[in-house]
N, CA, C and O of each residue as an XYZ file, in Angstrom:
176
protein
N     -10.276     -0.195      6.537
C     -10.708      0.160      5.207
C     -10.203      1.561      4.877
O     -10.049      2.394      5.770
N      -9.983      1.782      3.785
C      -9.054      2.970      3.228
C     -10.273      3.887      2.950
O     -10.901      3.339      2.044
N     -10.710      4.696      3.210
C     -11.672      5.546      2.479
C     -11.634      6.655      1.226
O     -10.833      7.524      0.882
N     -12.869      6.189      0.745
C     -12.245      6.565     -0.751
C     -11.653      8.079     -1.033
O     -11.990      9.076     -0.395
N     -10.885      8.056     -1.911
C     -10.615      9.412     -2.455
C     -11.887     10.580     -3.532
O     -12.421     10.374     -4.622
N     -11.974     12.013     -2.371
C     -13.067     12.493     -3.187
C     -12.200     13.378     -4.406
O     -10.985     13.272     -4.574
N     -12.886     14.049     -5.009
C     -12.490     15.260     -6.009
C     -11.108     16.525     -5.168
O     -11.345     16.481     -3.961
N     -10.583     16.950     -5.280
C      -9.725     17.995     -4.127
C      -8.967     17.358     -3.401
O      -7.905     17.926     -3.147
N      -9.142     16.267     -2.922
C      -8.814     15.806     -1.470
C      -6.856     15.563     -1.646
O      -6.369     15.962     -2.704
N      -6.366     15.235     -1.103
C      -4.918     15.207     -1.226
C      -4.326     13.554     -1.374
O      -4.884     12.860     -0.524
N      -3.624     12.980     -1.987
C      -3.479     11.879     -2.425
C      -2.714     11.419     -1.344
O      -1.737     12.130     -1.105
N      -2.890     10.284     -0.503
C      -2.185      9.407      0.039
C      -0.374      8.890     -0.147
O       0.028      7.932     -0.808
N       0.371      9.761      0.573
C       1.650      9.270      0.421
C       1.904      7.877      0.168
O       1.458      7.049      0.962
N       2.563      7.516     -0.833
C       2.951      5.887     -0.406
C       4.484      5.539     -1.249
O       4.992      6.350     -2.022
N       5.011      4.358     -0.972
C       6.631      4.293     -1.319
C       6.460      2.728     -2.187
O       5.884      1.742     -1.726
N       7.004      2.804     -3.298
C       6.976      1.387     -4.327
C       8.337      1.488     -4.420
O       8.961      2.519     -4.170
N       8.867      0.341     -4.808
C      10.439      0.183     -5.848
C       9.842      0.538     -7.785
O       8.863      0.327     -8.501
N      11.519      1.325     -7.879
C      11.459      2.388     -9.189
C      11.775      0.889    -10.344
O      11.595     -0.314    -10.159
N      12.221      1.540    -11.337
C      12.761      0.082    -12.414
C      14.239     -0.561    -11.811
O      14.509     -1.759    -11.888
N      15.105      0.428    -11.220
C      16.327     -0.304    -10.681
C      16.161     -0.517     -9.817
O      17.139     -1.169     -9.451
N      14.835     -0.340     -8.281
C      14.748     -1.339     -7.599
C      14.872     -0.191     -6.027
O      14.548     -0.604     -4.913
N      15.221      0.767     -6.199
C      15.021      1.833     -5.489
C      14.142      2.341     -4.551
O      13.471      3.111     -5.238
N      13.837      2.387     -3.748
C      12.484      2.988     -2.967
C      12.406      4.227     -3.397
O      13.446      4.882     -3.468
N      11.148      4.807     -3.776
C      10.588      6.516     -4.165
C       9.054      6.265     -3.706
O       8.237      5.372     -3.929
N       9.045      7.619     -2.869
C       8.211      7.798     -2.341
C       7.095      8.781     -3.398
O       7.468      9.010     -4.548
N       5.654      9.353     -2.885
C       5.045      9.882     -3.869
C       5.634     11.579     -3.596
O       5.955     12.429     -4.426
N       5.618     11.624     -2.360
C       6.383     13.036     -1.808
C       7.283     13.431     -2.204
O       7.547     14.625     -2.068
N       8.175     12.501     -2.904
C       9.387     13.107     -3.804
C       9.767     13.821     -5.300
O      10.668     14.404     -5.903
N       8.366     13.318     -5.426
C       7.696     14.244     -6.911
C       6.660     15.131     -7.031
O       6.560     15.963     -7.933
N       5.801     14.943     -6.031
C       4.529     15.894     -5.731
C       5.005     17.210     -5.521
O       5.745     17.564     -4.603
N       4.439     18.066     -6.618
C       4.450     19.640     -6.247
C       6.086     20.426     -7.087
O       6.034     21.653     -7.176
N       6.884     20.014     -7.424
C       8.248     19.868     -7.866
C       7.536     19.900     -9.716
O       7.441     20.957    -10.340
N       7.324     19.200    -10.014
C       6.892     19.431    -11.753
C       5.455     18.761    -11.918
O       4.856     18.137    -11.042
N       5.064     18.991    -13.097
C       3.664     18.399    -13.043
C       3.789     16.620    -12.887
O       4.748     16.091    -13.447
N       2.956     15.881    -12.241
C       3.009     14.830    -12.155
C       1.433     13.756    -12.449
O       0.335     13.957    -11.929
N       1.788     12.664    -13.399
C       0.492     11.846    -14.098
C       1.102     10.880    -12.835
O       2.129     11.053    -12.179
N       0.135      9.852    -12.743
C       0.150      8.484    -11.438
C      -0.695      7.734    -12.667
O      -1.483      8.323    -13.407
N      -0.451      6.666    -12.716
C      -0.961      5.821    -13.393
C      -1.038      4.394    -12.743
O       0.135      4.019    -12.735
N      -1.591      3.689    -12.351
C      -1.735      2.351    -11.241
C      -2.647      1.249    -12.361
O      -3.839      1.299    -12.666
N      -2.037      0.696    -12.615
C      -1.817     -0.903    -13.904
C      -2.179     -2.188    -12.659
O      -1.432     -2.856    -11.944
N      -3.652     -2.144    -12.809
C      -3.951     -3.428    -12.303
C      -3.704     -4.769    -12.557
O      -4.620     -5.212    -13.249
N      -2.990     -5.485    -12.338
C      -2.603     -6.636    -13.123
C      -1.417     -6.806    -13.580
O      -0.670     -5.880    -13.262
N      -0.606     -8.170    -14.624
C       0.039     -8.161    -15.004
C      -0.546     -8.874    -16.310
O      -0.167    -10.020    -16.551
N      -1.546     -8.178    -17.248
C      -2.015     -8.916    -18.067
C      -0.971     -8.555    -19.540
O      -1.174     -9.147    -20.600
């Protein structure tokens, strides 16, 4: 079980494919410019 994320705490690295299909990791943008994460449950 993943335990939850509190307030402060540091976000969990993780690696998805980009729109062309690319692997990017979260480490490759973190800290470099400001960064929003947005996670779209579904495909409604």
């Amino acid at each position: 079980m993943i335990p939850q994320l509190q307030v402060g705490c540091r976000f969990p690295d993780f690696e998805v494919p980009d729109h062309t299909g690319a692997l990017r990791r979260l480490s490759d943008f973190a800290g470099k410019d400001p960064l929003a994460l947005i996670i779209y449950r579904g495909w409604w």
